[in-house]
C-alpha positions, 0 to 999 in steps of 0.5 A: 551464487548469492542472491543480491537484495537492496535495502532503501531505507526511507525513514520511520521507526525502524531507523531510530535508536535510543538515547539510554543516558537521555531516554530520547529517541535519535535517527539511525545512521543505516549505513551503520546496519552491519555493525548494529546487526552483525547477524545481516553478515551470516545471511546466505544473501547479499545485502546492499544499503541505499538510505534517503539522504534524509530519512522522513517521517512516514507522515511526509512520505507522498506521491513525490517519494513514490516515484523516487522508489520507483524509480530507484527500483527501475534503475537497479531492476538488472543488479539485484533479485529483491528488494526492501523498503524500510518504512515508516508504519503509518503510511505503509500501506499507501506507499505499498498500494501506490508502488503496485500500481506504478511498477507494472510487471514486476517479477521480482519481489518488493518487500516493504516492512517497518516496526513499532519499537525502534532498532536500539530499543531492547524489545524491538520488533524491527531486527525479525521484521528486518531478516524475514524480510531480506529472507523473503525478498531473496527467495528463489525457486528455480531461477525464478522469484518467489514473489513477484509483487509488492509486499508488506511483511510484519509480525510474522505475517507477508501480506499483498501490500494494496489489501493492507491496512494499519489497525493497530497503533499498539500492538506488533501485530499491526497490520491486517488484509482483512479481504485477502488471505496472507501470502506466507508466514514465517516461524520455525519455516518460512511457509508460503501460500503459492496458490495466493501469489499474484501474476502478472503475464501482460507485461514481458518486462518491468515499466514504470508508470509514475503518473500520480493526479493529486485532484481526490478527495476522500470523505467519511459519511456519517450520521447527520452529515451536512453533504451541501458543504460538498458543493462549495469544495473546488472542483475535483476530478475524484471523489471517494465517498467511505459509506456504511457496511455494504454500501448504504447512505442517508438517502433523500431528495438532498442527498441525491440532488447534491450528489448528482450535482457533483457528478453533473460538474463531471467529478467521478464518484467511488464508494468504498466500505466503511467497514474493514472487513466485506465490500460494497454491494449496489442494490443490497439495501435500498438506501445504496440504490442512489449511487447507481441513480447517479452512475457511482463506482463501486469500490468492492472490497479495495481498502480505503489506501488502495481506493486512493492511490488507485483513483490518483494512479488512473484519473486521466492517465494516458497510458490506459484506454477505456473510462476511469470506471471500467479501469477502476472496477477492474483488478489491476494487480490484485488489489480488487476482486472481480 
């Protein structure tokens, strides 16, 4: 029997073509994929084509489209054994780190790619990327699938979707997890790292928690930074500070007294790296020793796009007991190491 993958195309790169006559790039009709890639037919799976009505731009891909794939996944989960996001490359990563924590249990595989060059275009990267990834998505082993989270599969490369990022604009090789090893690797075989899967035995079966708080804030610390402005913002419920190396700030009676200031208004903060490898250490340097005056949460080695979607996921979500910082310091679903 044939395993049976759904492909929702949601827009972005991959669905474009090129207007040889006028040099213009025009959306892609996915409903078309069969006959602009005849190859998909001679696969030893089934693939079946869910487009968006209207096909976004992955910078107009949010919380609301999140819980539309969500959703849609929920509600196909008995039909087909894997499942594939054609996405846009620039938000990818959000999309992927948001699905992983709102798909809980998930024992099947998610599978999101996209590509630098459209589908017509002659170089394309996105007709490899597409077929390695309906490969991936469809395999099985012992009635059991392979992979069981959420993906990113690019350039060769299957990565855990919440420890990606997008480092290059340029190249194909666009994606990276700087702090956790690849999953599989395709090439002359499709090798996969078992020992690097993830599990999830707290669920018996797939639930969907769509609940997404939009009340974050992300802000980059940089040299000379005037922190006061923080103090005229509206309230938020979260604050997530991208701090130097291992955790450092500038570290003053201004700084201490403005941040303690925004946690005395009962906002929550969260201090992630700003470098793209390594994490936070509290207590390494002496100029991180305010976060732990003041009761900020360390974020680790989580990625900028897991930090935020993780915070929008859990702030004040009813379905998790315990406090934001025990939820936020604990591995929900890999994202983290502990």
């Amino acid at each position: 029997m044939k395993r049976k993958v759904l492909l929702i195309y949601t827009g972005g790169t991959i669905g474009m073509e090129k207007d040889y006559e006028t040099g213009s790039l025009r959306a892609f009709d996915f409903g078309n994929i069969f006959e602009k890639m005849p190859e998909m037919k001679l696969m030893e799976c089934e693939v079946f084509v869910h487009p968006f009505a209207k096909p976004l731009d992955s910078s107009d891909m949010g919380p609301q489209e999140w819980k539309i794939i969500a959703h849609y996944i929920k509600e196909n989960y008995e039909l087909y054994d894997g499942f594939l996001i054609l996405h846009g490359t620039d938000t990818m990563s959000y999309t992927a780190s948001a699905l992983s924590f709102m798909l809980k249990g998930l024992k099947k595989p998610v599978i999101l790619t996209g590509s630098q060059l459209p589908i017509g275009d002659l170089r394309t990267d996105a007709k490899e990327n597409l077929l390695t990834s309906i490969y991936y998505a469809s395999l099985y082993e012992n009635n059991e699938a392979v992979i069981q989270e959420v993906t990113i599969y690019f350039e060769y490369k299957l990565l855990r979707g919440n420890r990606t990022l997008k480092y290059s604009a340029e190249y194909f090789d666009a994606y990276s997890s700087p702090n956790y090893p690849i999953l599989g690797q395709s090439g002359v075989h499709l090798n996969i790292a078992k020992e690097n899967l993830y599990r999830n035995h707290a669920y018996t079966q797939l639930e969907i928690d769509d609940y997404i708080c939009e009340d974050v804030l992300f802000w980059r610390i940089f040299p000379g930074m005037n922190l006061s402005s923080f103090t005229e913002l509206p309230k938020m419920k979260v604050l997530i500070l991208q701090v130097f190396g291992s955790g450092t700030i500038f570290s003053n009676e201004k700084t201490l007294k403005t941040l303690q200031q925004i946690r005395n208004n009962g906002t929550e903060i969260v201090v992630v790296s700003q470098c793209i490898s390594g994490g936070i250490s509290f207590g390494k340097y002496e100029n991180s020793n305010i976060f732990s005056k003041i009761g900020a949460i360390s974020g680790k080695d989580i990625t900028a796009e897991s930090a935020i979607t993780k915070a929008m996921h859990l702030i004040d979500n009813p379905t998790y007991t315990g406090n934001f910082a025990e939820n936020f310091s604990r591995s929900l679903c890999g994202e983290i190491s502990e």
